[in-house]
N, C-alpha and C positions, 0 to 999 in steps of 0.2 A: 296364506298371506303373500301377497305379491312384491316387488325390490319397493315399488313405490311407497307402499303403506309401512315399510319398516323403515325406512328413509325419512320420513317426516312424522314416525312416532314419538321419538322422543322430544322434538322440536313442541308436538302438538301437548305433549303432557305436560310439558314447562309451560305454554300458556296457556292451558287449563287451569295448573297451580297456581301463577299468578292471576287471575281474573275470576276466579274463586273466592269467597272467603274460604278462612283457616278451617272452622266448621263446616259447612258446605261438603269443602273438598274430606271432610275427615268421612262424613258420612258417606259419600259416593261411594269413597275407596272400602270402607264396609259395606256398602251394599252390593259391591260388586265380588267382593271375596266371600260373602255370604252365599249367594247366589249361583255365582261361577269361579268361585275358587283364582280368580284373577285379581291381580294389581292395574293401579291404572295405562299402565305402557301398554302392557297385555290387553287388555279390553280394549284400547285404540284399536290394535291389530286386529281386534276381532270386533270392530267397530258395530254389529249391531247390537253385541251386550251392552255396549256404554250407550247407545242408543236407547234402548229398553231403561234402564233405571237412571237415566237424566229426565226420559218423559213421566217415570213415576214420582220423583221429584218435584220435580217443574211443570208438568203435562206439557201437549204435544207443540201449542206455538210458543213455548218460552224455550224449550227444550231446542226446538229447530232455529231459534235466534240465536242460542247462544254456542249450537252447534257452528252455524254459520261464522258469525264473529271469532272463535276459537281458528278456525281453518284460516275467513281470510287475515289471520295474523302470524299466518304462516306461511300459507300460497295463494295467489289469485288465477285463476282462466281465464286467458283471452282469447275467445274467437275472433277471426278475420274472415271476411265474406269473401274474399279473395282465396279460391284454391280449397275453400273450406277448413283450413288451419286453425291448431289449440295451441297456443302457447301457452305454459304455466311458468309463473313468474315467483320466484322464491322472495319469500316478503320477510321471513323470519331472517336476521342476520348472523347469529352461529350457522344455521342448516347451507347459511350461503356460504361461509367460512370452510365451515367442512368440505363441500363440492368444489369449493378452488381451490383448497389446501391436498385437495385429493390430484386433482388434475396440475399442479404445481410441482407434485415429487414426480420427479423423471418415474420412477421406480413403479409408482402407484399409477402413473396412466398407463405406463404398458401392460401393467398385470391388468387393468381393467376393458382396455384394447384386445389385448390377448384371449378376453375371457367374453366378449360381448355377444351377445346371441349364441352360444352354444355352451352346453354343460362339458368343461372342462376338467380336471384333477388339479391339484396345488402344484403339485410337482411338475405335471407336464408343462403349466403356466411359466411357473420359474428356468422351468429348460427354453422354452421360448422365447421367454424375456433377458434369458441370462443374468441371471439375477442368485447371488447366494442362497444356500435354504435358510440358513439362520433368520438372515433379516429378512429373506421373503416371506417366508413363514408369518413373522412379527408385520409386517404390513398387509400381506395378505389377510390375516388377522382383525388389524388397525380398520380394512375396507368393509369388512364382513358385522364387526358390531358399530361403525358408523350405519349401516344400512347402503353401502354403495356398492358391493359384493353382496350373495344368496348362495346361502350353501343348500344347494339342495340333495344334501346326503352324504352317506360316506359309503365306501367301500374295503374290504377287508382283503388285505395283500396274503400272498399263500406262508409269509410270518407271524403272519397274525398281527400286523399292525395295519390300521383304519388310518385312513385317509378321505 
C-alpha cells in the first residue's frame, strides 16, 4: 500500500457507508471478511479485493459507476495539457481538514518536511525538528494513522527496544 491509498482510505470508506444502503454495506463487509479476512478500510487498501466482490454484487458496469462516484466524492484529477501536469483535488472535506490541520501545527510540518522522500527513524526526525519525544512521539503518531506519515518498518536498537 502506498502513503496515497492510506490517505484517502478512510475518507473513501465513509463514503462508501453513506452511499450504500445499511444492507448492501452489511453484506460487502461479509463478503469481504469471508473471502479475505478483511474489513472494509482494509480491502480499500488492497483495492482490488473490494474490486472483485462489488462486481460479484453489482457486476462489472454498476460495480465501475459506483466505484467511480465513491472516489470522485473524494478526489478528482485534473490534467493540464500544459507541461503535461495531474493535479488531484481533495473533494472530501474532513480528508481536506486533515491535510491543513497537519500542515497548520508548526510541529507536524517539520516532522513531515524532515521526513519527505527519505526513510528516516522517529527519533532522528525529532532530533531535527527539535521537537520533544513525548509529544513528538504523539504527533508523529497523530501523522502516521491520519495516513500523512508511512511507517515502513521498525528496527530493533541493541536494548532491545523497536523503533
Amino acid at each position: 500500500m502506498n502513503g496515497f491509498d492510506s490517505l484517502i482510505a478512510k475518507s473513501l470508506a465513509l463514503t462508501i457507508s453513506e452511499n450504500l444502503g445499511e444492507m448492501e454495506l452489511k453484506r460487502i463487509e461479509q463478503r469481504l471478511f469471508e473471502r479475505y479476512g478483511l474489513n472494509l478500510t482494509e480491502a480499500i487498501e488492497d483495492f482490488p479485493k473490494l474490486d472483485e466482490v462489488l462486481k460479484e454484487y453489482f457486476g462489472n458496469n454498476a460495480a465501475q459507476r459506483l466505484e467511480k462516484q465513491f472516489l470522485q466524492a473524494v478526489i478528482s484529477l485534473q490534467g493540464q495539457k500544459i507541461q503535461d501536469l495531474e493535479w488531484i483535488s481533495i473533494e472530501n472535506r474532513h480528508l481536506a481538514t486533515e491535510i491543513l490541520s497537519a500542515f497548520g501545527d508548526e510541529d507536524k510540518k517539520n516532522i513531515l518536511n524532515a521526513a519527505l522522500g527519505q526513510g528516516i527513524v522517529i527519533s532522528d526526525i525529532l532530533d531535527i525538528c527539535k521537537i520533544p519525544q513525548t509529544s513528538g512521539y504523539r504527533k508523529v503518531n497523530s501523522l502516521i494513522d491520519n495516513g500523512l506519515l508511512i511507517s515502513d518498518g521498525t528496527i530493533t536498537l541493541h536494548d532491545g527496544k523497536s523503533c
